[in-house]
C-alpha positions in Angstrom: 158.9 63.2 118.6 161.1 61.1 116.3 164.1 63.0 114.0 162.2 62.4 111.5 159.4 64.0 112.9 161.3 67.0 113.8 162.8 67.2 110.5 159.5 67.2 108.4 158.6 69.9 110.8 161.7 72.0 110.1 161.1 71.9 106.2 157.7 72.3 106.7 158.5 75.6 108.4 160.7 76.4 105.0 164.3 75.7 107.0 166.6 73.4 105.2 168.5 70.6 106.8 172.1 70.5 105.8 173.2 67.8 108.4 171.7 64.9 110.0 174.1 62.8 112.3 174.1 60.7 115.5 175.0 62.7 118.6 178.8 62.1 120.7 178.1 59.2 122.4 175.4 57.6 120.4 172.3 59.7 123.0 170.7 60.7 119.8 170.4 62.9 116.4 171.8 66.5 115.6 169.9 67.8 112.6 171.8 71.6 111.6 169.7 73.8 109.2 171.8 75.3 106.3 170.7 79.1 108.2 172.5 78.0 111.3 169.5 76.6 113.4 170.8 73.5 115.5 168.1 70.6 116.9 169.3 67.8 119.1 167.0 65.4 119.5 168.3 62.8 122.2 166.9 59.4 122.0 164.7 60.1 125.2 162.5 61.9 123.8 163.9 65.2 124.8 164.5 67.9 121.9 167.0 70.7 122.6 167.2 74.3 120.6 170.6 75.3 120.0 172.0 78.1 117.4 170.1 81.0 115.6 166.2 81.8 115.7 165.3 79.6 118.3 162.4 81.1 119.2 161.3 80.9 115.3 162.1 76.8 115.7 160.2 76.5 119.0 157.7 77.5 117.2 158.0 75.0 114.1 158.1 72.1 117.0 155.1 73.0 118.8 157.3 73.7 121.7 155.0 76.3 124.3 157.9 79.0 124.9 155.7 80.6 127.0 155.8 77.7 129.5 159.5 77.2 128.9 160.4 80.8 130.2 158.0 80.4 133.3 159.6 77.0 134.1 162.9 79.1 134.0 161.8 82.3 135.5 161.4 81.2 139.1 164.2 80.3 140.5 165.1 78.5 143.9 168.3 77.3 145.8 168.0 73.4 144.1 170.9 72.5 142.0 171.0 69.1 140.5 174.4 67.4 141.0 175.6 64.4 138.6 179.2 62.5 139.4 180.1 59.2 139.2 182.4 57.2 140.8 185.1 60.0 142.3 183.8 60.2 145.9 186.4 63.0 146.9 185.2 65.5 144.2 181.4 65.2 144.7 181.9 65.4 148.4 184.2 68.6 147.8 181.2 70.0 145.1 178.5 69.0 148.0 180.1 70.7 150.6 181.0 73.5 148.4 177.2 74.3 147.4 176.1 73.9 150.9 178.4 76.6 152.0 176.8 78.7 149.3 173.4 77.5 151.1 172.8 75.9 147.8 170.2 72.6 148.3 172.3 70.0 145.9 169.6 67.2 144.8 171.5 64.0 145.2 170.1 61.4 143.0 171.2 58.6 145.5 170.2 60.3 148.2 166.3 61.0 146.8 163.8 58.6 147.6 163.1 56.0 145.0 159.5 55.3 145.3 160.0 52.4 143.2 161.0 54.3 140.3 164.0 53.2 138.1 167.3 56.1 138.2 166.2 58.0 134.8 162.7 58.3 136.4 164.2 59.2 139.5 166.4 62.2 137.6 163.3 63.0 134.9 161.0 63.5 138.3 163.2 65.7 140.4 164.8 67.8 137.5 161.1 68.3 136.8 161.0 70.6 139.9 161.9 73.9 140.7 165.8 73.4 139.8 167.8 76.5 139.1 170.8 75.0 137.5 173.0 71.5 137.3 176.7 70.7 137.7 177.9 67.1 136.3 181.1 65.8 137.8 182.8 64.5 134.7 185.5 62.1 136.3 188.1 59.6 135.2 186.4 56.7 136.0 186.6 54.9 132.7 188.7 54.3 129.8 188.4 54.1 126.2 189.6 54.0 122.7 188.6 54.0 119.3 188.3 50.8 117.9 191.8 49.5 116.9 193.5 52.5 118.0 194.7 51.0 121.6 197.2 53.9 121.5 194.9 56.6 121.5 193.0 55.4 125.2 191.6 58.4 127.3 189.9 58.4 130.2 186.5 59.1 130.2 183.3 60.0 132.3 181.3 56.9 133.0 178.2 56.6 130.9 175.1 56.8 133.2 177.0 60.7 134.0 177.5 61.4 129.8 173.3 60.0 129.7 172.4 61.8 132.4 174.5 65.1 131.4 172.5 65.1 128.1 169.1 64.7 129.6 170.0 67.8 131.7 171.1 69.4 128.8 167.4 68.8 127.2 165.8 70.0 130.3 167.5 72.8 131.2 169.3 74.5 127.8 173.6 74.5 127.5 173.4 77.9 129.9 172.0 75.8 133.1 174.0 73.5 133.1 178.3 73.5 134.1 180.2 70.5 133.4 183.1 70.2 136.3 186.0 68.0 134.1 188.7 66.6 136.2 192.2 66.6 134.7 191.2 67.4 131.5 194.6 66.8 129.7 193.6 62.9 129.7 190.2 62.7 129.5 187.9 63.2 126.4 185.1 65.4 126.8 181.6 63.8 127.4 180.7 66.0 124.0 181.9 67.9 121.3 178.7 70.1 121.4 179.6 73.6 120.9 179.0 76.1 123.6 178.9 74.1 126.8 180.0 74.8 129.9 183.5 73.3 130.8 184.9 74.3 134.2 188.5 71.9 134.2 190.1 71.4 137.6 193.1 68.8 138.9 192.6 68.0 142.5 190.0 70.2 143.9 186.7 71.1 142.8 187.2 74.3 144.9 189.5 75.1 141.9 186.7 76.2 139.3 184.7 77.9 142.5 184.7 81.7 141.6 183.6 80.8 137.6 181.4 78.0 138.9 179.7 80.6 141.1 179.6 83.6 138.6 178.0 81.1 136.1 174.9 79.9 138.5 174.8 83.9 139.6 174.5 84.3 135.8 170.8 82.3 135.5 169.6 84.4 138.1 170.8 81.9 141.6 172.8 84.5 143.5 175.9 83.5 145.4 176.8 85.6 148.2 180.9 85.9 146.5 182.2 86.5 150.3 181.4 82.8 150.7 183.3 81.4 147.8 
């Protein structure tokens, strides 16, 4: 469904659209209703609810919230892991979920099948996946244009894609963004209400939120193992 179609739908339904504006990052449109209803609609395809009466905007979009709570209502021990290219801190989150008997899904570790790396993700975070944790890292740099002075590090951009497909599949709540030295680097997005967990060295710095956060959605985590 285009933002255009999703718009139409939201007057239809008698909401009015105050703002219409590309997404952080350029991964798509943010349409806010003047009654505080928030639609992302990513450029994938995928359409996230955010803000008041979501059910009531479901609803307007044709989307079945009765299969949305069942795809959330049975919950394993998969966790989707996103980094990119800080090999100490998503060997530390592996080995750190593992301990918590946690199954991490890899994406470079699945088989390929043939399929391309967004098929890859949009296939496995189709299964039974009870939350998702994106390594936000300071592998790149960045600026706005003609402000040299103003350079931050940022999260490489397959990670920032991939955390916003995530974010579609899974709603803000599943989903904990780990962001290393945060004093430097500029947050994947400005959304409001994500989960930001910062840590310096160690991802074993954020474990006890991290943990409480997954045991939150319903993924226990046995606390004498954090």
């Amino acid at each position: 469904m285009s933002v255009n179609e999703v718009q139409k739908k939201l007057e239809a339904g008698g909401l009015v659209v105050k703002v219409c504006e590309r997404l952080p990052n350029d991964l798509g449109h943010q349409l806010r209703c003047k009654t505080g209803e928030i639609v992302n609609v990513f450029d994938t395809g995928i359409i996230a609810v955010q803000g008041k009466n979501q059910k009531h905007v479901r609803e307007l979009l044709g989307i079945d919230v009765a299969v949305a709570a069942k795809a959330t209502s049975a919950i394993s021990r998969k966790v989707f892991m996103v980094y990119g290219h800080d090999e100490q801190a998503k060997v530390q989150l592996e080995a750190m979920l593992r301990r918590w008997d946690v199954e991490p899904l890899i994406l470079d570790q699945l088989p390929s099948e043939g399929q391309t790396l967004i098929e890859k993700l949009e296939k496995y975070a189709s299964e039974e996946v009870a939350f998702a944790v994106v390594l936000a890292t300071p592998d790149d740099e960045g600026y706005s244009r003609g402000k040299v002075d103003e350079k931050r590090f940022r999260a490489r951009q397959n990670v920032v894609l991939e955390l916003g497909l995530l974010l579609g599949k899974f709603g803000r709540a599943r989903v904990a963004i780990l962001l290393k030295n945060q004093e430097t680097m500029e947050r994947p997005s400005d959304i409001q209400g994500l989960i930001y967990l910062p840590f310096t060295d160690n991802v074993e710095d954020v474990k006890l939120v991290l943990a409480k956060e997954m045991t939150k959605q319903g993924l226990k985590i046995d606390l004498s193992k954090v």
